[in-house]
C-alpha positions as CSV (number, residue, x, y, z in Angstrom):
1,X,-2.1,-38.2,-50.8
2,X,-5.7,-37.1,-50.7
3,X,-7.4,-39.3,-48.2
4,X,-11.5,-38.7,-46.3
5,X,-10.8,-41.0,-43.4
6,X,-7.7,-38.9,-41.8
7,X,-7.8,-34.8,-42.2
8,X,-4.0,-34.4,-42.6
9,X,-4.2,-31.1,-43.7
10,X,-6.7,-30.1,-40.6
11,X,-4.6,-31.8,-38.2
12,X,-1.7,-29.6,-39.3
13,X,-3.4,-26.3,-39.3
14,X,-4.7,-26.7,-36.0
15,X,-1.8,-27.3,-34.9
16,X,-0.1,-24.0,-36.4
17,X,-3.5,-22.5,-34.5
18,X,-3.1,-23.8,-31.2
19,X,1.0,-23.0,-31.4
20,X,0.1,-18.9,-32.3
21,X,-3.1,-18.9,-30.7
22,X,-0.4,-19.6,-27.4
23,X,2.2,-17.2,-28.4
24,X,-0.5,-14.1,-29.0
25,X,-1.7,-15.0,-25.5
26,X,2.0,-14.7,-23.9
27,X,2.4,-11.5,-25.6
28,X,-0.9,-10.1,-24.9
29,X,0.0,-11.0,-20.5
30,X,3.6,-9.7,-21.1
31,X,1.8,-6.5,-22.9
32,X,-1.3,-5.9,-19.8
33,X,1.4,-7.0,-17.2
34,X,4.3,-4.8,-18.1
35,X,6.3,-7.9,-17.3
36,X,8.6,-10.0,-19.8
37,X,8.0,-12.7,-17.1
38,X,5.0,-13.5,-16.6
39,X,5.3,-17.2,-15.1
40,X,8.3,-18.9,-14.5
41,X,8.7,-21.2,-17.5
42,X,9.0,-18.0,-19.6
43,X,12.6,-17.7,-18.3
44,X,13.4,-19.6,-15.3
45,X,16.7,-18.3,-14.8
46,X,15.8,-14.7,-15.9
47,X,13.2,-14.9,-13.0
48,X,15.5,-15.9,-10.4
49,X,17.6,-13.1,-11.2
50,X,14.9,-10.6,-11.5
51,X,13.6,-11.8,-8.1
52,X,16.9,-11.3,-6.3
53,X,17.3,-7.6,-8.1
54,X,14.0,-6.4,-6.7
55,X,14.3,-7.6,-3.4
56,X,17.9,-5.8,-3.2
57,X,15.6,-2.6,-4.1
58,X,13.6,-3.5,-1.6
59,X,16.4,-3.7,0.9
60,X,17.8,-0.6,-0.3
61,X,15.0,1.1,0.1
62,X,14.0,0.3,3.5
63,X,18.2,1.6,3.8
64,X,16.7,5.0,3.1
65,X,13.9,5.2,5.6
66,X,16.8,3.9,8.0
67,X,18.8,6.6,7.1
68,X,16.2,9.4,7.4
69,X,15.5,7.9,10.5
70,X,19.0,8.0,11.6
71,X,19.2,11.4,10.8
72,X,16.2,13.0,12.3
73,X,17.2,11.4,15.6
74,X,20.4,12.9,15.3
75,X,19.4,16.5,14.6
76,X,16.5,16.4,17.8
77,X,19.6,15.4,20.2
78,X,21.9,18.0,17.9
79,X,19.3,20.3,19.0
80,X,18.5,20.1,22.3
81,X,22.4,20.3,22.5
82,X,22.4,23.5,21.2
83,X,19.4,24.3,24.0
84,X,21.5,23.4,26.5
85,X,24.6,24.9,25.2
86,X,22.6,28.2,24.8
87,X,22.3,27.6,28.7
88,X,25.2,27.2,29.4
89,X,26.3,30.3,28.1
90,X,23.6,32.1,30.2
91,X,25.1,30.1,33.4
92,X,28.7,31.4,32.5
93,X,27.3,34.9,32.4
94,X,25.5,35.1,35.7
95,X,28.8,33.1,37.0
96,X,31.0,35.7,36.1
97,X,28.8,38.7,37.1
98,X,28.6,36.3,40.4
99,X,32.1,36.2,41.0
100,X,32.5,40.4,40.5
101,X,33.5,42.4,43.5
102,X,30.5,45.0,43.1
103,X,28.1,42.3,43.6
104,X,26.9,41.5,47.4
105,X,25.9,38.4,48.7
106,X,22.8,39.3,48.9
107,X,22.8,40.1,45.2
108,X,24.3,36.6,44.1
109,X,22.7,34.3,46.6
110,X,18.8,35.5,46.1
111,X,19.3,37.0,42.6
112,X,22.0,35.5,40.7
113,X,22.1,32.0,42.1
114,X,18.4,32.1,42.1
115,X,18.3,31.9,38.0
116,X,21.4,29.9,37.8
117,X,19.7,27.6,39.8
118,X,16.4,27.6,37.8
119,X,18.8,26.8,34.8
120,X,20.3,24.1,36.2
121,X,16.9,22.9,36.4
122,X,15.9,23.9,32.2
123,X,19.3,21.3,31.2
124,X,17.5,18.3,33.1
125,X,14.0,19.3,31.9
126,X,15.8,19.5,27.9
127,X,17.7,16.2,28.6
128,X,14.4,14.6,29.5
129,X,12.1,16.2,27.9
130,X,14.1,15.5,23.9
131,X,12.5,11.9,22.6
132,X,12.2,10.2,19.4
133,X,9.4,7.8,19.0
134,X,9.5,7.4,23.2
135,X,13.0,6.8,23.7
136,X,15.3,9.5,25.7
137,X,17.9,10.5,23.8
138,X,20.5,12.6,26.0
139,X,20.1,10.0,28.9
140,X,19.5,6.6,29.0
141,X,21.4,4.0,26.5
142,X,19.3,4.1,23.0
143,X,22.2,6.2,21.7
144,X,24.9,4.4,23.4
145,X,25.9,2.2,20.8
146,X,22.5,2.2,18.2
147,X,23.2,0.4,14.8
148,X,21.3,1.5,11.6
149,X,21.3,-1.2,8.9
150,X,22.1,0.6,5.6
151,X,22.8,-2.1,3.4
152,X,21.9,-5.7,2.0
153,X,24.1,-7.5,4.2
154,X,24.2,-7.8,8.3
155,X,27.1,-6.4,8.6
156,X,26.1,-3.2,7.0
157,X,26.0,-0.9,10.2
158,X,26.6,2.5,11.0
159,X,26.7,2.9,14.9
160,X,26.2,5.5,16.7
161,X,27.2,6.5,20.1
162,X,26.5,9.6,22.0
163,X,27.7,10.4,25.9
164,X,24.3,10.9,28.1
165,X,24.3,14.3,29.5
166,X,23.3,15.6,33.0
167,X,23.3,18.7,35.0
168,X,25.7,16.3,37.8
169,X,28.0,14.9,34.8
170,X,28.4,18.2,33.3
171,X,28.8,20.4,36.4
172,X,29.1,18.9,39.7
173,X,26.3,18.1,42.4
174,X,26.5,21.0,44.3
175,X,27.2,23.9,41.3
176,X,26.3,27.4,42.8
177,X,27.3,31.0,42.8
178,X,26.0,32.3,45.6
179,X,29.7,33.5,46.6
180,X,32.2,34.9,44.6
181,X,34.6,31.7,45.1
182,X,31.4,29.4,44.2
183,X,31.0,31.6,40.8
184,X,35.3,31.5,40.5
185,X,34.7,27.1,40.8
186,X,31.4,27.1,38.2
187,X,33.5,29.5,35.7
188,X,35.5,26.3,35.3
189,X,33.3,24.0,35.5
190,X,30.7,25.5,32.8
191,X,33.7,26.1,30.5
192,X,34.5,22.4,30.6
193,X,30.8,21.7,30.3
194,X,30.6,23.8,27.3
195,X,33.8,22.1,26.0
196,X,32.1,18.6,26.3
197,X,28.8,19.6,24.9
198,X,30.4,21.4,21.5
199,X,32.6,17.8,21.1
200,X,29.0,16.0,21.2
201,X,27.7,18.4,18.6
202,X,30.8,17.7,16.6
203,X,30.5,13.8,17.0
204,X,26.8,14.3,16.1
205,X,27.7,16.4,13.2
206,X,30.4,13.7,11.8
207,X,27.8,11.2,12.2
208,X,25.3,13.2,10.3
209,X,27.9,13.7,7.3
210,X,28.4,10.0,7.0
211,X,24.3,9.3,7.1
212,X,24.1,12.1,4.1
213,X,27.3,10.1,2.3
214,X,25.7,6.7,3.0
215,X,22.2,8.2,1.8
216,X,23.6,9.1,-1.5
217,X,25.5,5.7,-2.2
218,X,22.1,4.3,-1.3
219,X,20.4,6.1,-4.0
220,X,22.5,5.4,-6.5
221,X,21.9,1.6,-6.0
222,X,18.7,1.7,-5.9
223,X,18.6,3.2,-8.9
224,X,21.3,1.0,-10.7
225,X,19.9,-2.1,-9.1
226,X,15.8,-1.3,-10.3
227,X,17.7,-0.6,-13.7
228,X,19.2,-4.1,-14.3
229,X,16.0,-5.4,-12.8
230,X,14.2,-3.8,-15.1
231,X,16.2,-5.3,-18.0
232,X,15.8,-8.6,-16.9
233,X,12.2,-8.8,-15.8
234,X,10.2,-6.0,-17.3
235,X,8.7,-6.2,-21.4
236,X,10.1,-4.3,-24.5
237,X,6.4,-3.0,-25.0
238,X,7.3,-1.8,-28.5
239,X,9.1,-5.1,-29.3
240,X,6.4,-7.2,-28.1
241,X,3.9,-5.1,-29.9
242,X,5.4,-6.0,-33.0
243,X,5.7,-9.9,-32.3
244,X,2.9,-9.7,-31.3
245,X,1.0,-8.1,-34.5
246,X,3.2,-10.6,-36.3
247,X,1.7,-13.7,-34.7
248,X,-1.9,-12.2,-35.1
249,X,-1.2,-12.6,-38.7
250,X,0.0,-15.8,-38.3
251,X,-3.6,-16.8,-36.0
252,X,-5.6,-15.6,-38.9
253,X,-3.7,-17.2,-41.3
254,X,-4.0,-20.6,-39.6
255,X,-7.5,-20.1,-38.4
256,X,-8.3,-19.2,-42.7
257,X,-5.7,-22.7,-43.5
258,X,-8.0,-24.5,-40.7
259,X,-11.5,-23.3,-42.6
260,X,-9.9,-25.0,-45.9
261,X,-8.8,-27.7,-44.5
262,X,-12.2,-28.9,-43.0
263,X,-13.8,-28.8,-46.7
264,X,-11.1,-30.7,-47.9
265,X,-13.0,-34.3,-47.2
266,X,-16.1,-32.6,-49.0
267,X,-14.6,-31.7,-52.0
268,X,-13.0,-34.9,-52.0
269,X,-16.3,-36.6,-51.5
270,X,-18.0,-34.8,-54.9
271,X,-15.2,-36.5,-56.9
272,X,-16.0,-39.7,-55.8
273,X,-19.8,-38.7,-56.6
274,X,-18.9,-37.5,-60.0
Protein backbone atom coordinates (compact mmCIF):
# COMPACT_ATOMS: atom_id res chain seq x y z
CA UNK A 1 0.00 0.00 0.00
CA UNK A 2 1.65 3.25 -1.12
CA UNK A 3 1.72 5.49 1.91
CA UNK A 4 4.04 9.40 2.51
CA UNK A 5 3.81 9.28 6.25
CA UNK A 6 5.91 5.85 6.76
CA UNK A 7 8.82 4.90 4.11
CA UNK A 8 8.24 1.18 4.16
CA UNK A 9 10.22 0.58 1.31
CA UNK A 10 13.29 2.76 2.89
CA UNK A 11 13.01 1.23 6.04
CA UNK A 12 13.59 -2.20 4.34
CA UNK A 13 16.47 -1.31 2.20
CA UNK A 14 18.38 0.14 4.93
CA UNK A 15 18.04 -2.57 6.58
CA UNK A 16 19.38 -4.98 3.77
CA UNK A 17 22.35 -1.99 3.87
CA UNK A 18 23.15 -2.03 7.33
CA UNK A 19 22.94 -6.16 7.34
CA UNK A 20 25.82 -6.35 4.16
CA UNK A 21 27.33 -3.13 4.92
CA UNK A 22 28.25 -5.59 8.35
CA UNK A 23 29.09 -8.68 6.67
CA UNK A 24 31.65 -6.81 3.95
CA UNK A 25 33.25 -5.39 7.13
CA UNK A 26 33.80 -8.95 8.78
CA UNK A 27 35.16 -10.16 5.62
CA UNK A 28 37.27 -7.24 4.94
CA UNK A 29 39.02 -7.86 9.06
CA UNK A 30 39.05 -11.72 8.45
CA UNK A 31 40.81 -10.73 4.82
CA UNK A 32 43.66 -7.83 6.51
CA UNK A 33 43.85 -10.06 9.66
CA UNK A 34 44.55 -13.43 8.15
CA UNK A 35 42.23 -14.64 10.83
CA UNK A 36 38.67 -16.47 10.37
CA UNK A 37 38.26 -15.19 14.09
CA UNK A 38 38.45 -12.04 14.40
CA UNK A 39 36.43 -11.45 17.82
CA UNK A 40 34.91 -13.92 19.67
CA UNK A 41 31.22 -13.82 18.69
CA UNK A 42 32.45 -14.96 15.28
CA UNK A 43 32.84 -18.45 16.60
CA UNK A 44 32.94 -18.76 20.31
CA UNK A 45 33.64 -22.28 20.45
CA UNK A 46 36.02 -22.22 17.40
CA UNK A 47 38.06 -19.61 19.44
CA UNK A 48 38.47 -21.53 22.41
CA UNK A 49 39.69 -24.29 20.49
CA UNK A 50 42.05 -22.30 18.43
CA UNK A 51 43.32 -20.64 21.67
CA UNK A 52 44.21 -23.95 23.33
CA UNK A 53 45.99 -25.29 19.78
CA UNK A 54 48.28 -22.32 19.73
CA UNK A 55 49.31 -22.20 23.14
CA UNK A 56 50.14 -26.15 22.82
CA UNK A 57 52.57 -24.71 19.88
CA UNK A 58 53.77 -22.45 22.09
CA UNK A 59 54.57 -25.11 24.61
CA UNK A 60 56.02 -27.20 22.12
CA UNK A 61 58.13 -24.90 21.02
CA UNK A 62 59.66 -23.71 24.04
CA UNK A 63 60.06 -28.04 24.18
CA UNK A 64 62.59 -27.39 21.46
CA UNK A 65 64.77 -24.68 22.96
CA UNK A 66 64.59 -27.17 26.03
CA UNK A 67 65.84 -29.75 24.10
CA UNK A 68 68.66 -27.86 22.30
CA UNK A 69 69.51 -26.81 25.58
CA UNK A 70 69.63 -30.23 26.93
CA UNK A 71 71.79 -31.19 24.33
CA UNK A 72 74.42 -28.60 24.16
CA UNK A 73 74.97 -29.16 27.94
CA UNK A 74 75.38 -32.65 27.32
CA UNK A 75 77.98 -32.57 24.48
CA UNK A 76 80.26 -29.63 26.69
CA UNK A 77 80.40 -32.35 29.72
CA UNK A 78 80.72 -35.24 26.69
CA UNK A 79 83.58 -33.25 25.81
CA UNK A 80 85.50 -32.32 28.50
CA UNK A 81 85.18 -36.18 29.16
CA UNK A 82 86.86 -37.01 26.31
CA UNK A 83 89.67 -34.16 27.61
CA UNK A 84 90.05 -35.98 30.47
CA UNK A 85 89.90 -39.40 29.01
CA UNK A 86 92.67 -38.17 26.52
CA UNK A 87 94.57 -37.70 29.91
CA UNK A 88 94.14 -40.37 31.21
CA UNK A 89 95.61 -42.23 28.56
CA UNK A 90 98.75 -40.00 28.75
CA UNK A 91 98.81 -40.96 32.67
CA UNK A 92 98.59 -44.71 31.80
CA UNK A 93 101.53 -44.20 29.48
CA UNK A 94 104.02 -42.42 31.79
CA UNK A 95 102.61 -45.18 34.46
CA UNK A 96 103.71 -47.97 32.57
CA UNK A 97 107.08 -46.49 31.27
CA UNK A 98 107.23 -45.70 35.35
CA UNK A 99 106.90 -49.02 36.40
CA UNK A 100 109.76 -50.47 33.62
CA UNK A 101 112.99 -51.79 35.06
CA UNK A 102 115.29 -49.48 32.82
CA UNK A 103 113.87 -46.53 34.35
CA UNK A 104 115.71 -45.14 37.74
CA UNK A 105 114.26 -43.36 40.33
CA UNK A 106 115.62 -40.54 39.58
CA UNK A 107 114.03 -40.87 36.12
CA UNK A 108 110.41 -41.49 37.42
CA UNK A 109 110.31 -39.33 40.53
CA UNK A 110 111.73 -35.84 38.87
CA UNK A 111 110.69 -36.77 35.29
CA UNK A 112 107.91 -39.09 35.05
CA UNK A 113 105.97 -38.30 38.10
CA UNK A 114 106.67 -34.71 37.52
CA UNK A 115 104.21 -34.65 34.32
CA UNK A 116 101.96 -37.17 35.80
CA UNK A 117 101.60 -34.93 38.44
CA UNK A 118 101.00 -31.83 36.27
CA UNK A 119 98.17 -34.02 34.75
CA UNK A 120 96.62 -34.84 37.66
CA UNK A 121 96.43 -31.26 38.00
CA UNK A 122 94.88 -30.61 33.85
CA UNK A 123 91.63 -33.23 35.09
CA UNK A 124 90.74 -30.72 38.10
CA UNK A 125 91.40 -27.63 35.99
CA UNK A 126 88.86 -29.49 32.88
CA UNK A 127 86.34 -30.51 35.69
CA UNK A 128 86.20 -26.92 36.81
CA UNK A 129 86.93 -25.09 34.29
CA UNK A 130 83.67 -26.96 31.80
CA UNK A 131 80.34 -24.57 32.56
CA UNK A 132 77.23 -23.99 30.88
CA UNK A 133 75.59 -20.65 31.53
CA UNK A 134 77.68 -20.64 35.12
CA UNK A 135 76.89 -23.88 36.46
CA UNK A 136 79.86 -26.68 36.81
CA UNK A 137 79.00 -29.46 35.09
CA UNK A 138 81.53 -32.50 36.09
CA UNK A 139 81.30 -31.40 39.85
CA UNK A 140 78.75 -30.00 41.79
CA UNK A 141 74.92 -31.28 41.54
CA UNK A 142 73.31 -29.36 38.40
CA UNK A 143 73.61 -32.69 36.63
CA UNK A 144 72.75 -34.84 39.43
CA UNK A 145 69.24 -35.32 38.70
CA UNK A 146 68.33 -32.07 36.09
CA UNK A 147 64.78 -32.38 34.51
CA UNK A 148 64.07 -30.92 31.01
CA UNK A 149 60.41 -30.36 30.40
CA UNK A 150 59.74 -31.58 26.84
CA UNK A 151 56.14 -31.66 26.75
CA UNK A 152 52.65 -29.92 27.53
CA UNK A 153 52.12 -31.63 30.64
CA UNK A 154 54.31 -31.53 34.12
CA UNK A 155 55.13 -34.70 34.03
CA UNK A 156 56.83 -34.55 30.75
CA UNK A 157 60.55 -34.93 31.95
CA UNK A 158 63.55 -36.25 30.78
CA UNK A 159 66.17 -36.42 33.65
CA UNK A 160 69.41 -36.54 33.59
CA UNK A 161 71.97 -37.67 35.92
CA UNK A 162 75.74 -37.65 35.52
CA UNK A 163 78.41 -38.89 38.44
CA UNK A 164 80.74 -35.70 39.37
CA UNK A 165 84.18 -36.47 38.51
CA UNK A 166 87.48 -35.75 40.43
CA UNK A 167 91.14 -36.45 40.31
CA UNK A 168 90.42 -38.16 44.25
CA UNK A 169 87.17 -40.11 43.04
CA UNK A 170 88.79 -41.33 39.94
CA UNK A 171 92.33 -42.14 41.27
CA UNK A 172 92.99 -42.07 44.82
CA UNK A 173 94.48 -39.07 47.04
CA UNK A 174 97.85 -39.96 46.93
CA UNK A 175 98.21 -41.39 42.97
CA UNK A 176 102.10 -41.24 41.99
CA UNK A 177 104.68 -43.07 40.04
CA UNK A 178 107.63 -42.15 41.39
CA UNK A 179 108.45 -45.90 42.08
CA UNK A 180 107.96 -48.72 40.09
CA UNK A 181 105.24 -50.31 42.66
CA UNK A 182 103.55 -46.64 42.75
CA UNK A 183 103.30 -46.84 38.75
CA UNK A 184 102.28 -51.07 39.24
CA UNK A 185 99.12 -49.43 41.85
CA UNK A 186 98.20 -46.24 39.28
CA UNK A 187 98.19 -48.93 36.25
CA UNK A 188 95.09 -50.10 38.04
CA UNK A 189 93.74 -47.40 39.17
CA UNK A 190 93.82 -45.29 35.79
CA UNK A 191 92.45 -48.45 34.03
CA UNK A 192 89.43 -48.25 36.32
CA UNK A 193 89.33 -44.50 35.96
CA UNK A 194 89.23 -44.94 32.26
CA UNK A 195 86.52 -47.62 32.71
CA UNK A 196 84.28 -45.13 34.66
CA UNK A 197 84.81 -42.22 32.53
CA UNK A 198 83.98 -44.23 28.97
CA UNK A 199 80.50 -45.58 31.02
CA UNK A 200 79.78 -41.62 31.63
CA UNK A 201 80.35 -41.00 27.91
CA UNK A 202 78.07 -43.83 27.14
CA UNK A 203 75.34 -42.63 29.72
CA UNK A 204 75.77 -39.15 28.14
CA UNK A 205 75.62 -40.60 24.71
CA UNK A 206 72.12 -42.60 25.56
CA UNK A 207 70.85 -39.50 26.96
CA UNK A 208 71.76 -37.59 23.90
CA UNK A 209 69.88 -40.31 21.60
CA UNK A 210 66.70 -39.83 23.54
CA UNK A 211 67.02 -35.75 23.33
CA UNK A 212 67.41 -36.26 19.31
CA UNK A 213 64.22 -38.89 19.53
CA UNK A 214 62.21 -36.56 21.80
CA UNK A 215 63.36 -33.56 19.45
CA UNK A 216 61.90 -35.20 16.48
CA UNK A 217 58.44 -36.26 18.15
CA UNK A 218 58.51 -32.57 19.18
CA UNK A 219 58.61 -31.40 15.69
CA UNK A 220 56.15 -33.35 14.43
CA UNK A 221 53.62 -31.85 16.92
CA UNK A 222 54.30 -28.70 16.47
CA UNK A 223 53.75 -29.06 13.15
CA UNK A 224 50.42 -31.23 13.34
CA UNK A 225 49.25 -29.04 16.23
CA UNK A 226 49.88 -25.28 14.19
CA UNK A 227 48.04 -27.36 11.33
CA UNK A 228 44.67 -28.06 13.15
CA UNK A 229 45.10 -24.57 14.52
CA UNK A 230 45.33 -23.20 11.47
CA UNK A 231 42.06 -24.94 10.32
CA UNK A 232 40.26 -23.70 13.03
CA UNK A 233 41.32 -20.17 13.52
CA UNK A 234 43.03 -18.87 10.33
CA UNK A 235 40.71 -17.45 6.92
CA UNK A 236 40.13 -19.32 3.61
CA UNK A 237 41.48 -16.10 1.81
CA UNK A 238 40.22 -17.32 -1.48
CA UNK A 239 36.76 -18.25 0.01
CA UNK A 240 36.30 -15.15 1.75
CA UNK A 241 37.32 -13.23 -1.25
CA UNK A 242 34.50 -14.54 -3.02
CA UNK A 243 31.83 -13.85 -0.11
CA UNK A 244 33.08 -11.18 0.13
CA UNK A 245 32.83 -9.81 -3.71
CA UNK A 246 29.34 -11.39 -3.38
CA UNK A 247 28.17 -9.19 -0.55
CA UNK A 248 29.76 -6.00 -2.25
CA UNK A 249 27.17 -6.66 -4.83
CA UNK A 250 24.66 -7.01 -2.45
CA UNK A 251 25.86 -3.31 -0.61
CA UNK A 252 25.54 -1.67 -3.94
CA UNK A 253 22.43 -3.18 -4.63
CA UNK A 254 20.91 -2.07 -1.40
CA UNK A 255 22.57 1.20 -1.23
CA UNK A 256 20.85 1.71 -5.38
CA UNK A 257 17.18 0.00 -3.62
CA UNK A 258 17.86 2.71 -0.61
CA UNK A 259 18.27 5.80 -3.44
CA UNK A 260 14.70 4.56 -4.84
CA UNK A 261 13.29 4.21 -2.01
CA UNK A 262 13.85 7.76 -0.61
CA UNK A 263 12.03 9.29 -3.90
CA UNK A 264 9.27 7.05 -3.30
CA UNK A 265 7.17 9.78 -1.05
CA UNK A 266 8.03 12.38 -3.90
CA UNK A 267 6.73 10.63 -6.62
CA UNK A 268 3.86 9.85 -4.57
CA UNK A 269 3.39 13.43 -3.67
CA UNK A 270 3.10 14.57 -7.74
CA UNK A 271 0.15 12.19 -7.89
CA UNK A 272 -1.56 13.84 -5.29
CA UNK A 273 -0.64 17.20 -7.14
CA UNK A 274 -1.82 16.00 -10.43
Amino acid sequence: MPVISTNNAANASLNYLNQNSAKETNYLSQLASGSRIVQASDDAAGLAIGTQLNASVTVYQQDQTNVQQGTAILQTADGALAQISNVLQRMMALATEAASGQVTNTQRSQDINTEYGQLKSEITSIVSSTTYAGQTLLSGSFLSNVKFLVGTLSSNFITVSVASVSVTGLLGSSSTVSTASNALTAINKINSAINTITQDRAKIGAYESQFNFSGQAIATNVQNVSAAASVVMDADVAQVKSTLSATDVKTQASVAALTQASQLPQELLRLIQS
